[in-house]
TORPA-4810 file (N, C-alpha, C, O; in nm, 3 decimals):
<nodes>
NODE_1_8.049_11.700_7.176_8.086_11.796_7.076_7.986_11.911_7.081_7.872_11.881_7.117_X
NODE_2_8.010_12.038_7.051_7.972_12.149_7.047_7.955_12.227_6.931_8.064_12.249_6.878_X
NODE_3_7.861_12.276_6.873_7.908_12.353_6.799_7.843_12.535_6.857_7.734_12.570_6.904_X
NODE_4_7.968_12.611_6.824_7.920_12.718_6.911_7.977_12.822_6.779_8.074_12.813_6.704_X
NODE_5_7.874_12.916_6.791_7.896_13.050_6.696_7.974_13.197_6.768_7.932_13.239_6.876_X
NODE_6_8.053_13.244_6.717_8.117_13.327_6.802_8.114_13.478_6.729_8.198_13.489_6.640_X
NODE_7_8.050_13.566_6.746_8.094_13.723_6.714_7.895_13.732_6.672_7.799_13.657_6.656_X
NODE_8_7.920_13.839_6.671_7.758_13.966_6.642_7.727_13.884_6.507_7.614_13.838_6.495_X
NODE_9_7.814_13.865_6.413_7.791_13.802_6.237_7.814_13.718_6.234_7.911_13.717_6.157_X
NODE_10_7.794_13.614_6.269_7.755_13.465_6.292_7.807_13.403_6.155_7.895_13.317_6.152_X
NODE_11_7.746_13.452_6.047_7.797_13.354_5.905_7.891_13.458_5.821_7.936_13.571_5.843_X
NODE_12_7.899_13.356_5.706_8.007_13.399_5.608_7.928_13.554_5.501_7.819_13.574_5.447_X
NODE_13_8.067_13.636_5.517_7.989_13.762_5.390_7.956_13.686_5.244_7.888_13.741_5.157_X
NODE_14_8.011_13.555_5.230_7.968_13.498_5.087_7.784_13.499_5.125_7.703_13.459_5.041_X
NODE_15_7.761_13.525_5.197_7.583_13.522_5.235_7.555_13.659_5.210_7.440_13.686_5.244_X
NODE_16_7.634_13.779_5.152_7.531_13.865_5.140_7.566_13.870_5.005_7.539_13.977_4.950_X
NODE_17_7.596_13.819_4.965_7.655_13.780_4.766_7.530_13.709_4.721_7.487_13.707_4.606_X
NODE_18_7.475_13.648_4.835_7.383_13.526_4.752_7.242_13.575_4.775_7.190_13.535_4.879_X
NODE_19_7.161_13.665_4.690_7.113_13.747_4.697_6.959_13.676_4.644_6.856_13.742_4.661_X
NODE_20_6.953_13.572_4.595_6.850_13.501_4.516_6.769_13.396_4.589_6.812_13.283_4.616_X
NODE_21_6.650_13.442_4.618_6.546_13.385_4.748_6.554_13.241_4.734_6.542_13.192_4.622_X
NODE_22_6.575_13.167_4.838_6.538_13.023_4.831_6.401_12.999_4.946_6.370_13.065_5.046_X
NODE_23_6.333_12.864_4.879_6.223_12.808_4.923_6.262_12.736_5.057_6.192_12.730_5.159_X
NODE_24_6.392_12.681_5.037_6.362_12.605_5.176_6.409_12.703_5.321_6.385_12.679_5.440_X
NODE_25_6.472_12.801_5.269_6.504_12.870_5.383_6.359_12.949_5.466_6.341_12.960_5.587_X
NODE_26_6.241_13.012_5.316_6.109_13.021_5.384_6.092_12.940_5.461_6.097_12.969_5.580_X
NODE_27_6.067_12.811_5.418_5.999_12.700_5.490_6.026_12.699_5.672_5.949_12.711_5.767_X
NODE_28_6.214_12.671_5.657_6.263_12.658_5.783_6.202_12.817_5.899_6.164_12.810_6.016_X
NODE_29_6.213_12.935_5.816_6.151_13.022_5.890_6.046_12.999_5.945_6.023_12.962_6.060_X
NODE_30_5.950_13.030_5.824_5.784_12.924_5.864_5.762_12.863_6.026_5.690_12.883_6.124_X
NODE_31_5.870_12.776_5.983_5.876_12.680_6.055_5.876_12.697_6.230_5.850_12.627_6.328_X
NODE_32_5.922_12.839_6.199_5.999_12.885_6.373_5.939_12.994_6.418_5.904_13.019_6.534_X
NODE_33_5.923_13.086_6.280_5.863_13.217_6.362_5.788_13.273_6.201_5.841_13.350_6.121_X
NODE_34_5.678_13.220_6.190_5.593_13.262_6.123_5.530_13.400_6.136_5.432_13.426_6.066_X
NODE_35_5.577_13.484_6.214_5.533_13.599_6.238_5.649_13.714_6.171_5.635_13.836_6.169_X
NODE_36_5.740_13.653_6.129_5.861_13.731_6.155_5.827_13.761_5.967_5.903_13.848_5.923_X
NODE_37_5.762_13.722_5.897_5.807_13.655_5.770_5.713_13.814_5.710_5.618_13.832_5.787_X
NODE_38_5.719_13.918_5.605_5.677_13.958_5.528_5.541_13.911_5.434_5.527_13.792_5.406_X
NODE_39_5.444_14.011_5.389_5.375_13.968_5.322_5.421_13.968_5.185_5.343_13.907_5.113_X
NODE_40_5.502_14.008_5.136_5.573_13.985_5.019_5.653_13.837_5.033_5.671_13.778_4.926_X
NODE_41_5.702_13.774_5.154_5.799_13.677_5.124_5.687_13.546_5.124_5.683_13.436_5.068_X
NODE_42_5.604_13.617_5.215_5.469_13.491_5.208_5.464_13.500_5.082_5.545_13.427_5.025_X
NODE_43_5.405_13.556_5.023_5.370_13.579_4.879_5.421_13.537_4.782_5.352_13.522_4.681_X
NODE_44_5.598_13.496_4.784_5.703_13.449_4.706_5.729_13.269_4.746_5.771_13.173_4.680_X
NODE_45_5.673_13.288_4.906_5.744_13.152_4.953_5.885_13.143_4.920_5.936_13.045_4.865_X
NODE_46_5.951_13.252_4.956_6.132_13.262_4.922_6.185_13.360_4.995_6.149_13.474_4.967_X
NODE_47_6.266_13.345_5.088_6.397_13.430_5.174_6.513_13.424_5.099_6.531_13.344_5.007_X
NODE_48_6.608_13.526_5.144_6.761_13.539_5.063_6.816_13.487_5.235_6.772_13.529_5.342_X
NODE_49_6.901_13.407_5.216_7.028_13.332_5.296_7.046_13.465_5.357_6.977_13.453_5.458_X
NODE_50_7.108_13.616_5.361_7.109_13.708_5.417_7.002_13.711_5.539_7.029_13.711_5.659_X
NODE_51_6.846_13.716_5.466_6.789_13.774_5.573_6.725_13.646_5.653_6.637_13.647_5.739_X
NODE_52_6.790_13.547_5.606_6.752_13.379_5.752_6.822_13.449_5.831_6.773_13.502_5.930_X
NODE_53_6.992_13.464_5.788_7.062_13.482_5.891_7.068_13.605_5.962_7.155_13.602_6.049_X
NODE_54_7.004_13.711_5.954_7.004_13.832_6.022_6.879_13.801_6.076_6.876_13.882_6.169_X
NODE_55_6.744_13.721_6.081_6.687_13.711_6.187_6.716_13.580_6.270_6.669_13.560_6.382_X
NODE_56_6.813_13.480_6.192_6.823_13.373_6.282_6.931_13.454_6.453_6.927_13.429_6.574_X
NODE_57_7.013_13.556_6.366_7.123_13.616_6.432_7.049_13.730_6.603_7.088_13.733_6.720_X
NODE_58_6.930_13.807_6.531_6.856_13.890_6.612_6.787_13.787_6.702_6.766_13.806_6.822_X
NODE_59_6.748_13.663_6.628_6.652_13.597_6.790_6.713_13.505_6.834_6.649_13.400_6.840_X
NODE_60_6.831_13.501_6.872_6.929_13.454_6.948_7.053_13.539_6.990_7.098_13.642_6.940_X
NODE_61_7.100_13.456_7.111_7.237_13.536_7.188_7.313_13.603_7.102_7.343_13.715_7.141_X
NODE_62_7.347_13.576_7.014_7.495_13.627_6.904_7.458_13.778_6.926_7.555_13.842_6.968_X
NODE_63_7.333_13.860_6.910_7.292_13.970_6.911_7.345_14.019_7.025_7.441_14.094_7.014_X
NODE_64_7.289_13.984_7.169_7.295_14.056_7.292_7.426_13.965_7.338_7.505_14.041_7.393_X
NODE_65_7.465_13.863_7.335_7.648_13.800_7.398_7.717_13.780_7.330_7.832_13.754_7.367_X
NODE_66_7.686_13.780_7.215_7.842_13.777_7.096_7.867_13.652_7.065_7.960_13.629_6.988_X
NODE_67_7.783_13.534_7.123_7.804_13.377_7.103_7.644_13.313_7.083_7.558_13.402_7.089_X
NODE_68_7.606_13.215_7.067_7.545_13.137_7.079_7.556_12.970_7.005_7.602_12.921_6.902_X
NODE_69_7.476_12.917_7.137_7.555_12.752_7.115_7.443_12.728_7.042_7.333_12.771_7.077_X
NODE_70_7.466_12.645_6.911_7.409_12.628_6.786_7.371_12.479_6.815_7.252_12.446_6.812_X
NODE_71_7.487_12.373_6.849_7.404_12.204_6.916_7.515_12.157_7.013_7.633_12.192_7.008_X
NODE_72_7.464_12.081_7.095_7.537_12.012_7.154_7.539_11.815_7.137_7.445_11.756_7.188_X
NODE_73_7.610_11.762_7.090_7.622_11.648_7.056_7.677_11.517_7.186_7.779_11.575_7.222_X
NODE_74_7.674_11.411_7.257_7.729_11.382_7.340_7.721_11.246_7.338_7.619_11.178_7.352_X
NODE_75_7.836_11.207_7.319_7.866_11.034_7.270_7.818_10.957_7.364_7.873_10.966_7.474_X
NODE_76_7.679_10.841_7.344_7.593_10.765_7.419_7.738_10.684_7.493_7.688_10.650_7.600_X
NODE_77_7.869_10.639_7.498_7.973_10.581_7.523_7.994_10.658_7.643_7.995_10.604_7.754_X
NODE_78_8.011_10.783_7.625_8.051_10.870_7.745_7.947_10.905_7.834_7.962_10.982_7.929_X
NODE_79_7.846_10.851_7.805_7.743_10.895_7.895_7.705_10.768_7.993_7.653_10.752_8.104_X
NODE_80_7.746_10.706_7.914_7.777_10.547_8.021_7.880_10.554_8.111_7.875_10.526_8.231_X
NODE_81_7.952_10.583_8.064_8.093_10.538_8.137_8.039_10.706_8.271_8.008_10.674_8.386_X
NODE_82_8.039_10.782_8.252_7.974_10.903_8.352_7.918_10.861_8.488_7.959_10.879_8.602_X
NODE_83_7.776_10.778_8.421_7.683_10.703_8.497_7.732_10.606_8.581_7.692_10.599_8.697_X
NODE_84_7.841_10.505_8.521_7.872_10.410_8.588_7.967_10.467_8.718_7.964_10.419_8.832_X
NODE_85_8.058_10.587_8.669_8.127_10.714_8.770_8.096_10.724_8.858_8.146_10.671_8.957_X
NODE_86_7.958_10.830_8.854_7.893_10.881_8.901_7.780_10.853_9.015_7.770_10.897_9.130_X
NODE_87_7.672_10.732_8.916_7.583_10.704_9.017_7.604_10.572_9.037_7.500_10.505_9.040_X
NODE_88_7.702_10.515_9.051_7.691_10.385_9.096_7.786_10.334_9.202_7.802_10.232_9.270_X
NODE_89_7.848_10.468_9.183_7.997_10.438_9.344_7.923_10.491_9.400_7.941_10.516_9.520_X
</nodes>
């Protein structure tokens, strides 16, 4: 399974409605690109859902290819049955 994002705006416009900073979305930033983050948002420990997703959107493909693959999932079942395919004939 795949999950893949498709177009330049990646999420829903109900994200620029929701205008009221949350903590865990700092955190997850924090988390990735601590450089990216304001001294005001340091200061709040709070991002608006808008601006995760306009830098989650800029430091990945969606920006420059119009897609980017968000996870790839792959059933331990099918990865057997592959193997047994594959490297054992």
């Amino acid at each position: 399974m795949m999950d893949i994002k498709i177009g330049t705006k990646t999420y829903s416009p109900k994200a620029d409605k929701e205008c009221f900073p949350r903590n865990d979305l700092y955190l997850k930033l924090l988390s990735l690109e601590p450089n990216e983050l304001t001294k005001e948002e340091n200061e709040s420990k709070a991002i608006t859902k808008k601006r995760y997703m306009e830098w989650r959107e800029k430091s990945t493909s969606s920006s420059t290819l119009g897609f980017r693959i968000e996870s790839i999932t792959v059933c331990h079942y099918l990865i057997d049955i592959l193997y047994v395919l594959f490297c054992l004939s």
